[in-house]
C-alpha positions in Angstrom: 16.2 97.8 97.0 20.2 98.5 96.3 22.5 97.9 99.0 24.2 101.4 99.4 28.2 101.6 99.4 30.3 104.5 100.6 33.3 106.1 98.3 35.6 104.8 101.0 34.0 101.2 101.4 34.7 100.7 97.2 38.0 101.8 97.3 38.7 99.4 100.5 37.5 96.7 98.6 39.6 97.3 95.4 43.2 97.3 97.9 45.4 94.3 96.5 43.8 94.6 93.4 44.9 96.5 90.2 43.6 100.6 89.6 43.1 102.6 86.9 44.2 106.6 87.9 43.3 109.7 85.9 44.8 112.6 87.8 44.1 116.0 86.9 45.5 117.1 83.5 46.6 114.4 81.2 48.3 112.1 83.3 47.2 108.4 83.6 48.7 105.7 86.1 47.6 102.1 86.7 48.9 99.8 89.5 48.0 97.4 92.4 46.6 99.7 95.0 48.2 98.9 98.2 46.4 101.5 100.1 44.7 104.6 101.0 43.8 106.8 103.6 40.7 109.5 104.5 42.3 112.0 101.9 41.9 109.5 99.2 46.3 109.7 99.3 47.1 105.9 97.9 49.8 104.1 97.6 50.7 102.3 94.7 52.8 99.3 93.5 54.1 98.4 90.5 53.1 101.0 89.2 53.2 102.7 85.3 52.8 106.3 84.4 51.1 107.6 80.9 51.3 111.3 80.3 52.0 113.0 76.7 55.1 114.1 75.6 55.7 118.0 76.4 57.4 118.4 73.1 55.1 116.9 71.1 50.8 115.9 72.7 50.5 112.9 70.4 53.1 110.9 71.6 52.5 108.8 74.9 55.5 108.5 77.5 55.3 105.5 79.1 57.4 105.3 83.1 57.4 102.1 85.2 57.8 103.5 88.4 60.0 100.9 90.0 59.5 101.9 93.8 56.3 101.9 95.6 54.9 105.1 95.3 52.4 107.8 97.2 50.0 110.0 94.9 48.3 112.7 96.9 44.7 112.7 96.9 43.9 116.2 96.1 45.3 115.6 92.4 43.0 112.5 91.2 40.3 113.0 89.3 38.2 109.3 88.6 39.8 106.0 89.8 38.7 102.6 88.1 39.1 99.6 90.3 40.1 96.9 89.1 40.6 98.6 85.2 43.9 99.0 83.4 42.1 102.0 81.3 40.0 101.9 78.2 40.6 101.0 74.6 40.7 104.9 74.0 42.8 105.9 77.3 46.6 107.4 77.1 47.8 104.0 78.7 46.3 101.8 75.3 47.4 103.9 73.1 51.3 103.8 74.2 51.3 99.8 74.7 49.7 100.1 70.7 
């Protein structure tokens, strides 16, 4: 029989540890996740935004964010501990 782990209890284990984001729309981030609370609001370090260009889809912006920052909860989607996003994801394609 499967041990059974609670959304909250995975996340908890993935803190110090690097996180793949996809946030609603088209908007990727990856970082160490520092922290979190019952919202599912983390917080971030060293952290680096991938999002298309508004002028033109198929090119990737990549941001560092140089600050720790605060995403709110309501606007992510999937998280990936411990991934830095798949061969396929917005984040590969802009370090290509």
């Amino acid at each position: 029989m499967s041990t059974r782990i609670l959304p909250l209890e995975l996340i908890d284990k993935a803190i110090g540890s690097p996180i793949w984001i996809l946030m609603r729309g088209q908007t990727e981030l990856t970082g160490i996740l520092r922290g979190f609370d019952d919202y599912v609001n983390l917080v971030l370090d060293d952290a680096v935004e991938y999002s298309p260009d508004p002028r033109d889809k198929s090119v990737i912006v990549k941001k560092e964010l140089k600050a720790e920052i605060l995403l709110n909860g309501n606007h992510v989607a999937v998280m990936v501990p411990g991934g830095t996003g798949p061969e396929d994801s917005l984040a590969a394609k802009a370090a290509a």
